[in-house]
DOZAZA-85036 format. One line per 5 residues: their letters; for each residue x, y, z of C-alpha. Coordinates in steps of 0.5 Angstrom, whole numbers, plus 500, padded with zeros to 3 digits. Layout:
N
a = X:Y:Z ~ ...;
//
This chain:
268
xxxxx = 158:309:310 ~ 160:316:308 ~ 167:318:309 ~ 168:325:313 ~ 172:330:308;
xxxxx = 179:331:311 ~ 179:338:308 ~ 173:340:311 ~ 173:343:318 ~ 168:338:323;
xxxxx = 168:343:330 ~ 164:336:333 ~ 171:332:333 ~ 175:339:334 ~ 178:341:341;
xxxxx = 176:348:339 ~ 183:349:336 ~ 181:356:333 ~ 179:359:339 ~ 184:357:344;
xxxxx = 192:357:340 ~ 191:364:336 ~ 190:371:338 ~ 187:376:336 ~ 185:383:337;
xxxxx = 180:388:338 ~ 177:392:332 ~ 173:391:326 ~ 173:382:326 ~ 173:381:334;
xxxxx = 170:383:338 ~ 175:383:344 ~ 182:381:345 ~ 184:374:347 ~ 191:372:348;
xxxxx = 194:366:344 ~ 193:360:348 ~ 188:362:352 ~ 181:360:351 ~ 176:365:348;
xxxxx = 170:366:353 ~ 166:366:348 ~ 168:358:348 ~ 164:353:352 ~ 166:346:357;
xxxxx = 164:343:350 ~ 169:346:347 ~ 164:349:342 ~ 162:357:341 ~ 156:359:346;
xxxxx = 155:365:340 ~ 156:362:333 ~ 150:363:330 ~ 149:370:331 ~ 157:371:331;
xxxxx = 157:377:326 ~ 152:380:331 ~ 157:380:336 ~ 162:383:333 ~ 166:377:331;
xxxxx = 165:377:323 ~ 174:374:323 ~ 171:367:327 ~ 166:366:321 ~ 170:366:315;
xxxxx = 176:363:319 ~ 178:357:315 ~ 182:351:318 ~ 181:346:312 ~ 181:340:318;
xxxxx = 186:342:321 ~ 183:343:327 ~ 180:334:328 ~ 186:332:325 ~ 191:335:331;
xxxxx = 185:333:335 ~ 183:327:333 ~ 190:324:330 ~ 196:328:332 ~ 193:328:341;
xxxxx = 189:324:341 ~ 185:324:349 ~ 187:331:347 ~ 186:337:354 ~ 185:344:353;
xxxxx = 186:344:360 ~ 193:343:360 ~ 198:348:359 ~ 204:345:358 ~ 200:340:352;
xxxxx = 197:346:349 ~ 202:350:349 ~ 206:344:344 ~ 200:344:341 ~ 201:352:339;
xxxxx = 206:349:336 ~ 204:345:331 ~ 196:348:329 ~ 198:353:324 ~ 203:349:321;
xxxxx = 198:343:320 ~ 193:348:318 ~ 198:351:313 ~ 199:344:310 ~ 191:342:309;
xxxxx = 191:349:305 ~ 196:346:301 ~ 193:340:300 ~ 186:343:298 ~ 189:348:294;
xxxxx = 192:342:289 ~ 185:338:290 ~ 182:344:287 ~ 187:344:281 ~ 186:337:280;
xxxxx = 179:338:279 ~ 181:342:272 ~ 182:340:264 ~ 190:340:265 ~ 196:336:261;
xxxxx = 197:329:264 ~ 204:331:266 ~ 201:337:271 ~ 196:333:273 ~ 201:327:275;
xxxxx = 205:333:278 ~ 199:335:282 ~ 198:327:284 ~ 205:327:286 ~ 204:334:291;
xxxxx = 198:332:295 ~ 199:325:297 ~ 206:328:298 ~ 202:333:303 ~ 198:328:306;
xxxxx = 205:324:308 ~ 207:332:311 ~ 201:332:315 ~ 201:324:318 ~ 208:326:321;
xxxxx = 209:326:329 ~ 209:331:333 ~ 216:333:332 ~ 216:332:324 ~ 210:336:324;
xxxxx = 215:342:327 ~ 221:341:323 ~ 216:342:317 ~ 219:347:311 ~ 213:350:310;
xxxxx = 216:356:306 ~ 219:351:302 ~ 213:346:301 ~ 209:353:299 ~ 213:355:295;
xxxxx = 213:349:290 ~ 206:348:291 ~ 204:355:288 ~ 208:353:282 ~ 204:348:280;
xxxxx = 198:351:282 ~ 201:358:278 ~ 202:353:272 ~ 195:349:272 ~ 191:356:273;
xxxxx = 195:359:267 ~ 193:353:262 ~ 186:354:265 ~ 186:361:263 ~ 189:359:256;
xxxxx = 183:362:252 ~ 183:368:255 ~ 185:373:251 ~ 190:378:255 ~ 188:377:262;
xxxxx = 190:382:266 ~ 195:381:271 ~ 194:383:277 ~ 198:380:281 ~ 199:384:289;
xxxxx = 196:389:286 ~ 193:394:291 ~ 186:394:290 ~ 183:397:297 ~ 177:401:296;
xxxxx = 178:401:288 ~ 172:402:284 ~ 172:396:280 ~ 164:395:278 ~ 163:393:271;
xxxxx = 171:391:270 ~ 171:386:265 ~ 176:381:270 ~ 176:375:267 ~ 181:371:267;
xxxxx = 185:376:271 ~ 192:374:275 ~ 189:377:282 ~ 193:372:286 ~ 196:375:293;
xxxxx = 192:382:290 ~ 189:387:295 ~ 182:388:294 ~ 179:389:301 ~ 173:393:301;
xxxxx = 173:394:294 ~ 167:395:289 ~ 167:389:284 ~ 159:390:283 ~ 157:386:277;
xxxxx = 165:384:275 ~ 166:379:271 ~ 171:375:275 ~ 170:369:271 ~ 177:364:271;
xxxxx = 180:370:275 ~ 185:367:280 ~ 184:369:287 ~ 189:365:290 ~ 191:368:297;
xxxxx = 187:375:295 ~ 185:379:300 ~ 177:380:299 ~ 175:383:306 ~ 169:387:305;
xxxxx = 169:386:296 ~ 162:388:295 ~ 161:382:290 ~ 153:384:288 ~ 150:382:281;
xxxxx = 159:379:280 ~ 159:373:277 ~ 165:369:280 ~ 164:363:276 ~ 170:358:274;
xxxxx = 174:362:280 ~ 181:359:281 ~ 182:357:288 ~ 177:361:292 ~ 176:358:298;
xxxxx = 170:359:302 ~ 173:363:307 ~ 174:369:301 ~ 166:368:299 ~ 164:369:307;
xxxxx = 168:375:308 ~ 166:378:302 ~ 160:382:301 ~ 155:378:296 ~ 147:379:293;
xxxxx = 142:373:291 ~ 145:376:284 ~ 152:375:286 ~ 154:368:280 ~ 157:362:283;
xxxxx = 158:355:280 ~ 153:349:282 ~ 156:346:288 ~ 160:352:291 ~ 158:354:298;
xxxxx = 154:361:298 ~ 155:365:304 ~ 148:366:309 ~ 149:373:309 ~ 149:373:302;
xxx = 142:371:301 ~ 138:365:297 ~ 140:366:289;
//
């Protein structure tokens, strides 16, 4: 029997999480306001999206690339169980707990994504320890998960994460650094980018067409709206699949076998 990816978000064992805790606003990426901890409209007694396959038709291209890495079965499934939407006073303590268990499994996917690199034996253990140290945070109960010091737990997290793109990066030569760079709207076509330290940079709408992005670390960047045509994206560090659904690709757009390619993208 094949066993469920804990890091991958399964909406069937879900409550619809996503679209009851978080609020969000009218404006490019939602179609409408919605207050936190109020269902959004679009949500059904099934507690699945009545619109989802045509969500970027609708105006809510911000629910498409939204990401919770599990987060949501997990609090559905593990942490209430028999969980109601219905019922005010357990959703708004759910609220309370949703964003940091999603926090927590981002982490988590981000140090699988290291592990699965040639690192040193000592990283990698490093690396080893923090997951399984990440998966006991998330097994917590209720109130543990509210004490969670996740500032904290991401912060030495990134260290390692810093640590295991810098030896994956190792034989490129002066890779640029880039690191929070505000990129918005910059003409990046053609840049050659490899192995460039973009982690937390700002790149939303920027042209990176035919880009060589090859070992970048994309950690935390903000690519909404990149146009990532003919750009080849191969041995990315940390790119998540919800960075590829916000960013505007083509059928020439290069990615590694096995990495999620955005619908919207169309076949390579």
């Amino acid at each position: 029997m094949t066993v469920a990816d804990p890091l991958q978000a399964d909406c069937g064992r879900c409550a619809g999480l996503c679209c009851t805790v978080p609020s969000f606003s009218r404006g490019a990426d939602f179609a409408l306001d919605k207050p936190a901890e109020t269902a959004c409209p679009n949500l059904g007694d099934d507690d699945r999206c009545g619109i989802h396959p045509v969500l970027r038709e609708r105006g809510f291209p911000g629910c498409v690339v939204y990401d919770c890495f599990g987060a949501g079965q997990h609090v559905t499934q593990r942490t209430w169980p028999g969980l109601d939407r219905g019922d005010r006073v357990v959703l708004h303590q759910v609220a309370t707990v949703f964003p940091v268990v999603r926090a927590l499994q981002e982490l988590r996917w981000l140090v699988r994504a290291a592990r699965a690199l040639d690192l040193p034996a000592d990283l990698a253990a490093d690396l080893a320890a923090a997951e399984a140290e990440l998966a006991a945070r998330v097994d917590g109960g209720v109130e543990e998960l509210r004490e969670q010091p996740v500032d904290a737990v991401r912060a030495q997290v990134n260290g390692l994460l810093t640590r295991a793109g810098a030896h994956a990066r190792r034989g490129v030569r002066r890779p640029r650094e880039l690191r929070g760079a505000d990129l918005a709207g910059a003409d990046l076509r053609g840049a050659d980018l490899r192995g460039a330290l973009l982690r937390g940079a700002v790149l939303l709408g920027a042209d990176l067409s035919r880009a060589d992005l090859r070992l970048a670390d994309l950690t935390g960047a903000d690519v909404r709206g990149a146009r990532l045509h003919g750009a080849d994206l191969r041995g990315a560090l940390f790119l998540t699949r919800a960075q590829l659904e916000a960013a505007a690709g083509d059928a020439a757009t290069r990615l590694d076998d096995g990495v999620h390619r955005p619908a919207h993208w169309g076949a390579p």
